[in-house]
RODO-2510 file (C-alpha; in nm, 4 decimals, decimal comma):
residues 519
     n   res          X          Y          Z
     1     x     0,5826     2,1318    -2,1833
     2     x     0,6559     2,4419    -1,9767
     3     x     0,7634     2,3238    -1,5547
     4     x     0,5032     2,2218    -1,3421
     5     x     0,5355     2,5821    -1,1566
     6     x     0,5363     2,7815    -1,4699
     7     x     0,2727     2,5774    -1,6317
     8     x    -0,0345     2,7445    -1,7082
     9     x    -0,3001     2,5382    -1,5203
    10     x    -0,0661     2,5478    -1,2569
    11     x    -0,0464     2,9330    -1,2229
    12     x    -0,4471     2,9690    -1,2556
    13     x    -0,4700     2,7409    -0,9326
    14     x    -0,2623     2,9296    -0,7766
    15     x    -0,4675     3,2452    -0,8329
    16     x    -0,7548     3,0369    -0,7653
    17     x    -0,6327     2,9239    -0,4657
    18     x    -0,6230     3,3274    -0,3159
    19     x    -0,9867     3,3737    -0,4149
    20     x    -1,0701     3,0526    -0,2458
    21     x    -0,8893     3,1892     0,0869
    22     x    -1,2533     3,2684     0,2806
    23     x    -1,4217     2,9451     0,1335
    24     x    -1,6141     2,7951     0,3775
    25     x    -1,7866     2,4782     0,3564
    26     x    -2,1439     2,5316     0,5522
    27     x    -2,1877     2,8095     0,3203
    28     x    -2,1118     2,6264     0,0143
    29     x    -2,3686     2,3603     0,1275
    30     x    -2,6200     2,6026     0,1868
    31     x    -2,6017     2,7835    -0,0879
    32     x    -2,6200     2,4455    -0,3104
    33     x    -2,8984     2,1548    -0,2040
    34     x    -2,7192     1,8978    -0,4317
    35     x    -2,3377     2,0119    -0,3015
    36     x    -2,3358     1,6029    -0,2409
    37     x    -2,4904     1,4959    -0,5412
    38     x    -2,2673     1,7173    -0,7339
    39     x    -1,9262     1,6405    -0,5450
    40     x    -1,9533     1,2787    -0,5360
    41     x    -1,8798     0,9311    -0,7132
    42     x    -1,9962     0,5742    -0,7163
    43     x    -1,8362     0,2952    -0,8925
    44     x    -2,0074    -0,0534    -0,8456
    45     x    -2,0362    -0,1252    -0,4622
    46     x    -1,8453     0,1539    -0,3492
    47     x    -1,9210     0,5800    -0,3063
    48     x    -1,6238     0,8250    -0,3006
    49     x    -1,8232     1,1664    -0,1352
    50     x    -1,5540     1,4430    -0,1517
    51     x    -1,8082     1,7379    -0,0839
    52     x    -1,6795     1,8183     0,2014
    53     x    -1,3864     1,9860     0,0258
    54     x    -1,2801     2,3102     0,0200
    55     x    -1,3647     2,3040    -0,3735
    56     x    -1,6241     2,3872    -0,5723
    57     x    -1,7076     2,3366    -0,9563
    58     x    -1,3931     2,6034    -1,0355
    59     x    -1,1356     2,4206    -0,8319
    60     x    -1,2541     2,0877    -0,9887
    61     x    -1,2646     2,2842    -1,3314
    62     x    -0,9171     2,4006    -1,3035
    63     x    -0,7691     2,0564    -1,1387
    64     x    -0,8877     1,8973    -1,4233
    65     x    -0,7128     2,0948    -1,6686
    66     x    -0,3892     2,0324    -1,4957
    67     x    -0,4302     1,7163    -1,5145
    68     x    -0,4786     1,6865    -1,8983
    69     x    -0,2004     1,9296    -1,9668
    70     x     0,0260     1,7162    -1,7817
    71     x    -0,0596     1,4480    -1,9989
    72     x    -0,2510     1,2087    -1,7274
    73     x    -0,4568     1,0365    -1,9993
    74     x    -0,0991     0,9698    -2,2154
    75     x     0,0598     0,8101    -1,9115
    76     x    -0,2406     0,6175    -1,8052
    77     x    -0,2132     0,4552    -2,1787
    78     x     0,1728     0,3936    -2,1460
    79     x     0,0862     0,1794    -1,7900
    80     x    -0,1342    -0,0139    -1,9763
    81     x     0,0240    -0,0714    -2,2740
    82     x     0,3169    -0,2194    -2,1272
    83     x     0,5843     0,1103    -2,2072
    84     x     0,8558     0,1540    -1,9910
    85     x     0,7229     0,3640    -1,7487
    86     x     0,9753     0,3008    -1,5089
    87     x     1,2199     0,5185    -1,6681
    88     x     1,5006     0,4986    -1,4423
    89     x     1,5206     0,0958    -1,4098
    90     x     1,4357     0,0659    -1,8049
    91     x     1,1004    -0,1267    -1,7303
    92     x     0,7396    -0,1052    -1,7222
    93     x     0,4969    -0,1193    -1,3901
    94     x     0,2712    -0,4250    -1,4804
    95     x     0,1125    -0,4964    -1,1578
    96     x    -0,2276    -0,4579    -1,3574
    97     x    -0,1688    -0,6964    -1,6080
    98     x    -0,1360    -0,9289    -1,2811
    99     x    -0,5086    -0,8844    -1,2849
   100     x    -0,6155    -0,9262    -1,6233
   101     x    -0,6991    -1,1301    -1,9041
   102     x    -0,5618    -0,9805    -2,2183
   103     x    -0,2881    -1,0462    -2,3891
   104     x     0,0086    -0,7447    -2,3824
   105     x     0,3526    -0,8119    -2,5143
   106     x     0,7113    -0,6981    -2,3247
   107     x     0,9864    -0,6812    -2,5538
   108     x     0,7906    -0,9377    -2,7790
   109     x     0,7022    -1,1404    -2,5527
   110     x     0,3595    -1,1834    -2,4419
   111     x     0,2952    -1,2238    -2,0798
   112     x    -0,0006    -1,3021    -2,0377
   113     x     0,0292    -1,7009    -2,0455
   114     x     0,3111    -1,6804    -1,7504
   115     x     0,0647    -1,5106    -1,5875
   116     x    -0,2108    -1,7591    -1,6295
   117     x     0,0728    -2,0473    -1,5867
   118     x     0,1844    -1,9054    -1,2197
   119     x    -0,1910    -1,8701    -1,1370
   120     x    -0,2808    -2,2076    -1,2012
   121     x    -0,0138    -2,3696    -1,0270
   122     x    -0,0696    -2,1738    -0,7277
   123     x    -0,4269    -2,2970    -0,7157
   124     x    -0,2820    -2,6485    -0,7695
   125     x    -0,0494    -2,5919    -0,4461
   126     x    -0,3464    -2,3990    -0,2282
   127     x    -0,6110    -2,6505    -0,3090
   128     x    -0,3493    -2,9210    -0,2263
   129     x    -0,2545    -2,7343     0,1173
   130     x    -0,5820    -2,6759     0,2979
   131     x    -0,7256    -3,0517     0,1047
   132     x    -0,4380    -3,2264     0,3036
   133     x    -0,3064    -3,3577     0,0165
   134     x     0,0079    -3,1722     0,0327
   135     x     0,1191    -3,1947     0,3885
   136     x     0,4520    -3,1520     0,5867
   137     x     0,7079    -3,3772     0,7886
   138     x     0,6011    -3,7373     0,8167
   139     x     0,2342    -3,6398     0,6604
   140     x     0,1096    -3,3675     0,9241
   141     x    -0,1477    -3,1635     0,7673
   142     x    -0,0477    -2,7744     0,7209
   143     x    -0,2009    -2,6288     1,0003
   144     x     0,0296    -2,2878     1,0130
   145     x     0,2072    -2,1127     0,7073
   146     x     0,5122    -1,8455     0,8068
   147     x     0,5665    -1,6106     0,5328
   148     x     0,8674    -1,3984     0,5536
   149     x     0,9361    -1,1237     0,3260
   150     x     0,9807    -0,7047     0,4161
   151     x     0,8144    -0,4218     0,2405
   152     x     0,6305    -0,4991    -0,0741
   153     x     0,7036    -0,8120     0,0168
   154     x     0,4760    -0,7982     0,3495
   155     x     0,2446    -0,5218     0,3555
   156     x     0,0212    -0,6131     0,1133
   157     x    -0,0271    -1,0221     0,1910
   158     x    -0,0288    -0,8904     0,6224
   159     x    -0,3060    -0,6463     0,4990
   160     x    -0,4923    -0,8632     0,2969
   161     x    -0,4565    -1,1916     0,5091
   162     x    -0,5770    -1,0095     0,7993
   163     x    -0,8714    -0,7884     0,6355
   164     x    -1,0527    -1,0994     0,4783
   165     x    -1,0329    -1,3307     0,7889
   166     x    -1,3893    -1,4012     0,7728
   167     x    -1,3165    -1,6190     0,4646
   168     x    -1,0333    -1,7713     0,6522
   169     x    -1,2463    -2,0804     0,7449
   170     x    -1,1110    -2,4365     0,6609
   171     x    -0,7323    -2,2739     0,5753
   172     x    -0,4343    -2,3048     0,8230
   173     x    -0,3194    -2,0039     0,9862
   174     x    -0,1107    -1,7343     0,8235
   175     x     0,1651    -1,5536     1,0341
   176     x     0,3875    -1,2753     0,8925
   177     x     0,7533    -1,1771     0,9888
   178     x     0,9093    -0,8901     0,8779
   179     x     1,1545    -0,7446     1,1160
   180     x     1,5350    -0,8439     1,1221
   181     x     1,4602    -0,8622     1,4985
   182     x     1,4728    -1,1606     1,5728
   183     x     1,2146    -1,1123     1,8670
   184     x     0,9696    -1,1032     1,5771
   185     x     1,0657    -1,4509     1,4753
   186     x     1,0520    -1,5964     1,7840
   187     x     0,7174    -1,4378     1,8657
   188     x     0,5554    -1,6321     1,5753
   189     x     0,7598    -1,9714     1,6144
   190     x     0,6640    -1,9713     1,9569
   191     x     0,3936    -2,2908     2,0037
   192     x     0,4169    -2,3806     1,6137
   193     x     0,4763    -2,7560     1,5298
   194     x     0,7345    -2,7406     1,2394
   195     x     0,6396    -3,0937     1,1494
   196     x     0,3045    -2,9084     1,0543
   197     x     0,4106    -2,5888     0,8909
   198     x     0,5154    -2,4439     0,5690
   199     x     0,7551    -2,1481     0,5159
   200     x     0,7122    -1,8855     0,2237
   201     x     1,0058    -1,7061     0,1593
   202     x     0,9513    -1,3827    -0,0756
   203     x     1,2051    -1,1834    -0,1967
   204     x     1,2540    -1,0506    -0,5422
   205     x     1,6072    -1,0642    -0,5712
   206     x     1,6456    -1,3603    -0,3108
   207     x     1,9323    -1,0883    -0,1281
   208     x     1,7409    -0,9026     0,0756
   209     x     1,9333    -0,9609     0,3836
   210     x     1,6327    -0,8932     0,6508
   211     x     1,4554    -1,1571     0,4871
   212     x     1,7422    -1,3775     0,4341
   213     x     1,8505    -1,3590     0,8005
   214     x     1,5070    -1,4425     0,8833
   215     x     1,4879    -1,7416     0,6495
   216     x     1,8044    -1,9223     0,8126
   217     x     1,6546    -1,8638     1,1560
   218     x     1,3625    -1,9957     1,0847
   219     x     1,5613    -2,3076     0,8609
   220     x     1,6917    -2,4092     1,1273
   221     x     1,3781    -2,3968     1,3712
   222     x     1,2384    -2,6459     1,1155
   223     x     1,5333    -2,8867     1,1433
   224     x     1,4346    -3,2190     0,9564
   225     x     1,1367    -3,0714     0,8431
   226     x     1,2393    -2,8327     0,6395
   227     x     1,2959    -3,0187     0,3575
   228     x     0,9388    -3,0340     0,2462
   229     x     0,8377    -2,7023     0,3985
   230     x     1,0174    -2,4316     0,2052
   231     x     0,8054    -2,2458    -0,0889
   232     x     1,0095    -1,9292    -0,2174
   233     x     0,8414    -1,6409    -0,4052
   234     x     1,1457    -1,4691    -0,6288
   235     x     1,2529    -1,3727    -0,9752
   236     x     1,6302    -1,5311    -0,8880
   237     x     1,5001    -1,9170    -0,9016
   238     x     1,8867    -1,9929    -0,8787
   239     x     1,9543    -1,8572    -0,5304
   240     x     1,6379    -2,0162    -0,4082
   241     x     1,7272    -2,3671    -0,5584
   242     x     2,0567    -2,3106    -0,3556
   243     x     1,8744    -2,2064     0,0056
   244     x     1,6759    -2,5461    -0,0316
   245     x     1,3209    -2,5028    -0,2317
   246     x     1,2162    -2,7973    -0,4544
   247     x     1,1977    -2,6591    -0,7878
   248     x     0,8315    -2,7191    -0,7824
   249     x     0,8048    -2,5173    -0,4910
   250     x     0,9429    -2,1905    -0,6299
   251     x     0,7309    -1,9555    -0,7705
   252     x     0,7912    -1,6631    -1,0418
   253     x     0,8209    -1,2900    -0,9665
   254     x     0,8914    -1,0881    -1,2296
   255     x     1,1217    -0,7773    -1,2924
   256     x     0,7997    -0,5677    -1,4087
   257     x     0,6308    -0,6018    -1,0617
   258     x     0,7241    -0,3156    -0,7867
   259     x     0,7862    -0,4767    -0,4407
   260     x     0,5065    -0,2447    -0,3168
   261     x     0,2836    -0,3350    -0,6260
   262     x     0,3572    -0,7382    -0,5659
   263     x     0,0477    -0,8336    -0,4122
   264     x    -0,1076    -0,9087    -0,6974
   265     x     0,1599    -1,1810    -0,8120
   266     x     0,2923    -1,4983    -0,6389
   267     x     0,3395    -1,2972    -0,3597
   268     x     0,0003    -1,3093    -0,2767
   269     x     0,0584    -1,7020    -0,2379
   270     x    -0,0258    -1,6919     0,1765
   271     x    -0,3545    -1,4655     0,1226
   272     x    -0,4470    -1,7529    -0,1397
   273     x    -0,3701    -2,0543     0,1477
   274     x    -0,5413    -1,8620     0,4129
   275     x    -0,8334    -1,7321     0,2031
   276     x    -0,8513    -1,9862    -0,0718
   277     x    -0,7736    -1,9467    -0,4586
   278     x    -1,1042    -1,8574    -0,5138
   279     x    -1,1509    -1,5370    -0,2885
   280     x    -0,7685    -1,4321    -0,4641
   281     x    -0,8844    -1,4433    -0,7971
   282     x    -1,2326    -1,2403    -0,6824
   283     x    -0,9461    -0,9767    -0,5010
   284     x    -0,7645    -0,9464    -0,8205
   285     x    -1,1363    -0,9122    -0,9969
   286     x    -1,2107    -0,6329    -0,7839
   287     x    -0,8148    -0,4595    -0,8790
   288     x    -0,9078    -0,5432    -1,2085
   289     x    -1,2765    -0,3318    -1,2379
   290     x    -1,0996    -0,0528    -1,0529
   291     x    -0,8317    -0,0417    -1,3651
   292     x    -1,0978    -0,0665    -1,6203
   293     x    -1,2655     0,2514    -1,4543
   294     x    -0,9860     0,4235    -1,4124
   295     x    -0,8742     0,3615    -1,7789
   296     x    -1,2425     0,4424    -1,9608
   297     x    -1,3904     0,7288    -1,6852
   298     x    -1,3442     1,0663    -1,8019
   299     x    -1,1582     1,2330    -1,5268
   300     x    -1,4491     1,4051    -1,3587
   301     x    -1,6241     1,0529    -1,2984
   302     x    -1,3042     0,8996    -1,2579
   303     x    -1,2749     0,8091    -0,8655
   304     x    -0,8652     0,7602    -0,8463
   305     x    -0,8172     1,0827    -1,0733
   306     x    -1,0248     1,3171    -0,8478
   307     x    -0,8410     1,1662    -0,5334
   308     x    -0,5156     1,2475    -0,6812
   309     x    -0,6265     1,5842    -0,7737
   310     x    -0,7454     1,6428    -0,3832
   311     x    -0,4663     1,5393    -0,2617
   312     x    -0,2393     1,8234    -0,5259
   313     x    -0,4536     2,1049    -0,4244
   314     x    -0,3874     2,0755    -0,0092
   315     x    -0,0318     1,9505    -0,0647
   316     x     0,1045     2,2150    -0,3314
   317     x    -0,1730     2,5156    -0,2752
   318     x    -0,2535     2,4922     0,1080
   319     x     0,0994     2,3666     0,2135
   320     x    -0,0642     2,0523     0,3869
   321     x     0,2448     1,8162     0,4365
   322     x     0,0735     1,5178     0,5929
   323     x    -0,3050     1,3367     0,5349
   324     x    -0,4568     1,1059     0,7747
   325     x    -0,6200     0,7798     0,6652
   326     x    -0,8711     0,6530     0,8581
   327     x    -1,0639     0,2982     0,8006
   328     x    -1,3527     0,2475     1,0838
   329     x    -1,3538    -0,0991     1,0481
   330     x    -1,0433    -0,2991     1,2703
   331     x    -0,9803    -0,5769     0,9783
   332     x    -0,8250    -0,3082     0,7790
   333     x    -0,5966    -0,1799     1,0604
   334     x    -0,3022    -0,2291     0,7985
   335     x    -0,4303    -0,0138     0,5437
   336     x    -0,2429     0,3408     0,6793
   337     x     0,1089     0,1128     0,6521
   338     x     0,0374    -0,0211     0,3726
   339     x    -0,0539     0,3232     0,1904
   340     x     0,2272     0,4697     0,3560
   341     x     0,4749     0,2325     0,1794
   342     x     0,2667     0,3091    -0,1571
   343     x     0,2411     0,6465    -0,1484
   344     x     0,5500     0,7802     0,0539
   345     x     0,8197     0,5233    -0,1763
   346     x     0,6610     0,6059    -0,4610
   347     x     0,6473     1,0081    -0,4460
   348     x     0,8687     1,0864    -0,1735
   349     x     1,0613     1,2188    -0,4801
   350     x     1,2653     1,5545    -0,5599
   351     x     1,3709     1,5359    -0,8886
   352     x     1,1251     1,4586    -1,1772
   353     x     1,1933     1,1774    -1,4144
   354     x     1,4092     1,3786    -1,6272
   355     x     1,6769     1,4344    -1,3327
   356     x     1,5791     1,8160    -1,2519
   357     x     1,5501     1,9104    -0,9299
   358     x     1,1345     2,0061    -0,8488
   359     x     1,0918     2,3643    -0,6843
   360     x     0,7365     2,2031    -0,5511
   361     x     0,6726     1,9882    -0,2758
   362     x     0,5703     1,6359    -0,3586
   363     x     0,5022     1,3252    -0,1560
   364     x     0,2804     1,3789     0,1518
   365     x     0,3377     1,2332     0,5147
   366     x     0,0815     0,9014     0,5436
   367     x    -0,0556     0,8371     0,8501
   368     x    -0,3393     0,6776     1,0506
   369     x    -0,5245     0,4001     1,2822
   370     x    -0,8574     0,2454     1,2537
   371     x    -1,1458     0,4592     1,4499
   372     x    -1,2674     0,4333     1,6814
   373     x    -0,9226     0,3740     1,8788
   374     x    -0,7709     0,6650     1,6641
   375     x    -1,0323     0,9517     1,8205
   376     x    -0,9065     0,9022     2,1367
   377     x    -0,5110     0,9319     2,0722
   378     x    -0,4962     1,2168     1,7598
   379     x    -0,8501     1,3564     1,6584
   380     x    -0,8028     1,6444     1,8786
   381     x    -0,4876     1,7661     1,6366
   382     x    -0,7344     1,7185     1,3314
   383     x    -1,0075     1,8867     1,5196
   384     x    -0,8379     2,1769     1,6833
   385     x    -0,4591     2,2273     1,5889
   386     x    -0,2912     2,4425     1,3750
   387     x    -0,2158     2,1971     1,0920
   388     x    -0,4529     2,1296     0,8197
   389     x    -0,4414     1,7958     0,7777
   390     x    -0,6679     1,6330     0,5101
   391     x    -0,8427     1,2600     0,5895
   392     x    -0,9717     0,9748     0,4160
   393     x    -1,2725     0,7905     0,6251
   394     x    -1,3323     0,4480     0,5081
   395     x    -1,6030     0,2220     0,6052
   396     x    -1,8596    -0,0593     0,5202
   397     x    -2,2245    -0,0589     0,5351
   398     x    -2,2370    -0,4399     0,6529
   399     x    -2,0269    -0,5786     0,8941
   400     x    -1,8825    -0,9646     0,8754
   401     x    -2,0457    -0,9690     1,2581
   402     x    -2,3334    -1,0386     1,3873
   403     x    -2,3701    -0,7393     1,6728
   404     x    -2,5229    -0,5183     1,3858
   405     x    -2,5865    -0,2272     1,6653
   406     x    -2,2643    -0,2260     1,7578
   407     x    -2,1579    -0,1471     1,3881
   408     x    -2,4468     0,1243     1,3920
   409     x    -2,2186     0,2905     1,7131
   410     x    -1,9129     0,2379     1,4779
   411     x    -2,0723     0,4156     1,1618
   412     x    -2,2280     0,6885     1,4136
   413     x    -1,8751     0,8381     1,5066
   414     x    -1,7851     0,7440     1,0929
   415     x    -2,0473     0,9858     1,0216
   416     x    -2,0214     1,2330     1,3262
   417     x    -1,6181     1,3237     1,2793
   418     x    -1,6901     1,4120     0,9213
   419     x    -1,8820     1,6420     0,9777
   420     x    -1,7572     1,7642     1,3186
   421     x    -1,4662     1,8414     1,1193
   422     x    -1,6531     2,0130     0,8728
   423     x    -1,8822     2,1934     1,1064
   424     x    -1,6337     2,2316     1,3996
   425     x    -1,7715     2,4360     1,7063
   426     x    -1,6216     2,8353     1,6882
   427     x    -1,7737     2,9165     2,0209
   428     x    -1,5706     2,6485     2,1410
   429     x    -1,1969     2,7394     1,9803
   430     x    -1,3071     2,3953     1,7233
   431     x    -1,2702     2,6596     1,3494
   432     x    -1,4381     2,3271     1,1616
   433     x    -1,3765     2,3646     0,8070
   434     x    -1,1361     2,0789     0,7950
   435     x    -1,1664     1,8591     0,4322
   436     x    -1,2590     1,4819     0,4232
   437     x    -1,2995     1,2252     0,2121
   438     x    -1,5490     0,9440     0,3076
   439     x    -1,5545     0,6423     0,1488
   440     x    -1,8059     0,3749     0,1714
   441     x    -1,8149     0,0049     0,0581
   442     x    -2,1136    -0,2402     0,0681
   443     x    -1,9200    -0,4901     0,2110
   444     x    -1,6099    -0,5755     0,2484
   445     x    -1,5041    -0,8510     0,0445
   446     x    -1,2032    -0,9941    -0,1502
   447     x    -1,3662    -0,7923    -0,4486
   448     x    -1,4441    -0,4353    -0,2661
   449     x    -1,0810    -0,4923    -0,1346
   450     x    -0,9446    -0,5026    -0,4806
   451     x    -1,1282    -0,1987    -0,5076
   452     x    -0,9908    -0,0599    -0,2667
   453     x    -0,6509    -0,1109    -0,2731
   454     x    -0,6054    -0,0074    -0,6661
   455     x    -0,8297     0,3209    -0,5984
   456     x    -0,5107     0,4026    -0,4189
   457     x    -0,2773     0,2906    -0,6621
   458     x    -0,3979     0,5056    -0,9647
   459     x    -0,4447     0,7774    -0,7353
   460     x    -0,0500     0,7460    -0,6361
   461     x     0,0315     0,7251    -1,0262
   462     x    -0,1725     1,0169    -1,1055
   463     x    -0,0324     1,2850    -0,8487
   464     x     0,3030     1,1108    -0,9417
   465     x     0,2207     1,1749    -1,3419
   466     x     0,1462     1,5357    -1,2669
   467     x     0,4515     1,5780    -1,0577
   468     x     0,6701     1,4657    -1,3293
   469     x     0,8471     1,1983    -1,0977
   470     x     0,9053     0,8686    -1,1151
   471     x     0,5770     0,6297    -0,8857
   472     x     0,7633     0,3326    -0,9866
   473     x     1,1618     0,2802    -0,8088
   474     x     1,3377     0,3958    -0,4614
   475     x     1,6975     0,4784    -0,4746
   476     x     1,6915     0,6659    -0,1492
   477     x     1,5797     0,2857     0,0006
   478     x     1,8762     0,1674    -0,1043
   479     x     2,1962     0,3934     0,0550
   480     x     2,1234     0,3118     0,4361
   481     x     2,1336    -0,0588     0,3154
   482     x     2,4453     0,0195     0,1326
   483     x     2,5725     0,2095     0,4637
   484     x     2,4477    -0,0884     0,6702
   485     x     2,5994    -0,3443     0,4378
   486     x     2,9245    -0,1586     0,5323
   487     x     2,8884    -0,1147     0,8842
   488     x     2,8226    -0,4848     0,9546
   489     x     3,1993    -0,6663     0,9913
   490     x     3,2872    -0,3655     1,2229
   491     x     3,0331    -0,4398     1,4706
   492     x     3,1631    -0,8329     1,5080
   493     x     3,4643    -0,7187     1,6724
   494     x     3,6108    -0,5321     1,9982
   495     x     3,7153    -0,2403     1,8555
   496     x     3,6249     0,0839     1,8747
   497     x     3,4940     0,2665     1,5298
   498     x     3,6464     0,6020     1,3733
   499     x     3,5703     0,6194     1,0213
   500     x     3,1760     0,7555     1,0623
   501     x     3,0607     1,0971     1,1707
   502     x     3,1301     1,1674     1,5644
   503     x     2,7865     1,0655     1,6363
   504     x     2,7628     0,7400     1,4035
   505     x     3,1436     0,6633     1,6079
   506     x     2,9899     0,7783     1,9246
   507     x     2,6389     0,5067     1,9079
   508     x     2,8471     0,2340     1,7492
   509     x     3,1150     0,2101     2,0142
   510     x     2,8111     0,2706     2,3182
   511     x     2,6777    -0,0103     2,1630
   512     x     3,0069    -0,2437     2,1854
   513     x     3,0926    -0,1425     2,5082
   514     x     2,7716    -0,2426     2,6711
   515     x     2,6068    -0,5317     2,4534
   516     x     2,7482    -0,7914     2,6956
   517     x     2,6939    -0,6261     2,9842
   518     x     2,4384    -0,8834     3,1414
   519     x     2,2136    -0,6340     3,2796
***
């Protein structure tokens, strides 16, 4: 296969891209009535319109080709089958297999009834939690659960916890800490009983020193009670037997789950106690449909494979280094950090899988806040600056609410930015012509969330698949914690640091000089 550059799909978008330099999107609708019909999906509950695109039926023609001759139906097969995918680490990305029901062997074994095993028991343990039967110190019912974990760890359990509160009801409260400040700690402990709350600790490797440190604080805070109130989430059982979980209360996390792809396993453990087991499984239903579309559609019905493909054509052919993403609904006001993890760890890339350095850009800059806070801080950029910035708009017909015309308001400026963007106002210095995705769910339940959330994981596979890098690790995560690691005994003492850069010497010993200074 010829470089990505060189390749020949590649070098007929690129001439495409020049005759596409006047394209302007009121024309194109004008000059076809079914521009939406034509330039849109649905898949069950939800509708991916992507009309307003600077594309027509050429670009899509051509984006398609690149993405067979990269081979994007070969590597969707390899996820699935359980290959080794992750070439660099020497294992396969099964995060869908966390959502499904067949069998599918790894290195001989088959996974599947670990799977089904860890699922069970965590409905055993959920059930047991928000029945009262399982309680904390001195028989307290759970009325709070603390989960501490970072990245992968967080993101997706924070999202999820907080985007289906409406099925919250008759669970105890979930809080989230992240941050190795310990002002984040303290926030949530502040007015908790610990006699009355249980404490998830999740971390793959059980080293992950932000979530360590974290854990010991918040040990301690539980005193006597922590004995029956530690639950660990980890593929290193060993280390979590030795911090103080009850076998019975550790549960498996396996080396063929990505951090940022761990939702969908054990990790998910708080979603299931605030949500309930049932509204999980009917989240990992929804992941589940959204795999078995992605594997079966043909690429020009297939809703993660045209994403991907957008998202190519601004980043590579229009130079746009950033995309906005947008959800008009405030329970998903986690989403843009959450897809910012997913996409930016995964391709912020710049060598391919093979070790060759790319001579093409690759990850974008994620970014966003909910609307209708976010018009009033950045829209003017998106509207008027000198950036192209694409944006995804996500929405639900049906709010959890009852003030159903205040949702109409809500969907109003949903529908209006689109296509001011589109439209813009050229009397007005507004050029319009900016591209948009909208997407629209029914609802939004545990299942449309699934949806959701693996729309944008298959689309982050497939622009990584067509880059030629590698979705699934993050070495460049590791060498500030390396650096940090290092940096940590010098800090415990008076003396002043040489062995950095001047500026590294220059904030370390500002920062011994004054941390005790009282004011």
């Amino acid at each position: 296969m010829p470089t990505l550059a060189l390749s020949p799909a590649w070098q007929a978008l690129k001439a495409h891209r020049l005759a596409m330099a006047g394209a302007d999107m009121v024309k194109m609708f004008a000059a076809d009535p079914q521009r939406f019909e034509n330039f849109s999906l649905r898949h069950d509950c939800m509708l991916l319109d992507y009309s307003k695109n600077l594309v027509d039926a050429e670009t899509m023609r051509l984006l398609m080709a690149l993405a067979r001759e990269r081979g994007v139906g070969n590597e969707m097969q390899r996820l699935f089958r359980g290959d080794k995918v992750n070439a660099s680490e020497n294992r396969p990305a099964l995060h869908t297999a966390l959502r499904d029901d067949r069998p599918l062997l790894v290195d001989g074994v088959d996974i599947l009834p670990q799977v089904e095993a860890t699922l069970a028991r965590m409905r055993a343990f959920t059930d047991g939690v928000r029945a009262g039967a399982i309680t904390g110190s001195g028989g307290k019912k759970i009325a709070d659960v603390i989960h501490i974990g970072i990245g992968g760890s967080h993101l997706g359990p924070a999202l999820v916890t907080r985007a289906l509160a409406p099925y919250s009801t008759g669970g105890p409260r979930v809080h989230y800490i992240s941050n190795v400040d310990a002002a984040a700690a303290y926030t949530v402990l502040a007015g908790l009983d610990p006699a009355a709350t249980l404490v998830i600790v999740a971390s793959k490797t059980f080293t992950t020193i932000e979530t360590l440190t974290n854990a010991r604080l918040v040990r301690d805070w539980l005193g006597s009670a922590a004995e029956g109130a530690l639950v660990a989430v980890t593929a290193n059982t060993r280390l979590a037997a030795e911090f103080g979980n009850a076998e019975e209360r550790i549960f498996p996390f396996w080396d063929w789950v990505g951090g940022r792809y761990s939702l969908w396993s054990a990790v998910g453990l708080p979603v299931a106690l605030g949500v309930g087991m049932d509204n999980f499984d009917k989240l990992l239903q929804g992941a589940h449909d959204m795999d078995a579309h992605f594997r079966d559609a043909p690429f020009e019905h297939s809703m993660p494979v045209v994403l991907a493909l957008l998202g190519i054509w601004y980043n590579n052919f229009f130079g746009a280094a950033s995309y906005a993403v947008l959800p008009y609904d405030e329970s998903l006001a986690l989403l843009p950090a959450f897809l910012q993890q997913l996409d930016m760890e995964s391709s912020g890339k710049r060598v391919t899988r093979d070790g060759e350095p790319v001579d093409y850009d690759t990850g974008a800059i994620v970014w966003g806040a909910p609307g209708t806070d976010a018009q009033h801080s950045f829209f003017q950029l998106l509207h008027q600056g000198t950036r192209l910035v694409p944006a995804d708009f996500i929405a639900a017909c049906e709010p959890h609410h009852a003030a159903h015309a205040q949702h109409a308001i809500l969907l109003a400026n949903y529908f209006a930015q689109t296509a001011a963007l589109m439209n813009g106002a050229p009397q007005d210095g507004f050029p319009g012509n900016r591209p948009s995705n909208s997407i629209l769910v029914e609802k939004l339940t545990p299942r449309t969330l699934g949806l959701l959330l693996a729309l944008y994981e298959h689309k982050v596979f497939v622009q990584n698949t067509i880059w030629g890098t590698n979705a699934f690790d993050q070495p460049g995560v590791e060498l500030g914690k390396r650096l940090a690691a290092r940096m940590l005994p010098e800090l415990e003492n008076g003396d002043p640091v040489a062995a950095y850069d001047a500026s590294t010497n220059g904030l370390i010993n500002f920062y011994k000089a004054h941390r005790d200074s009282g004011n």
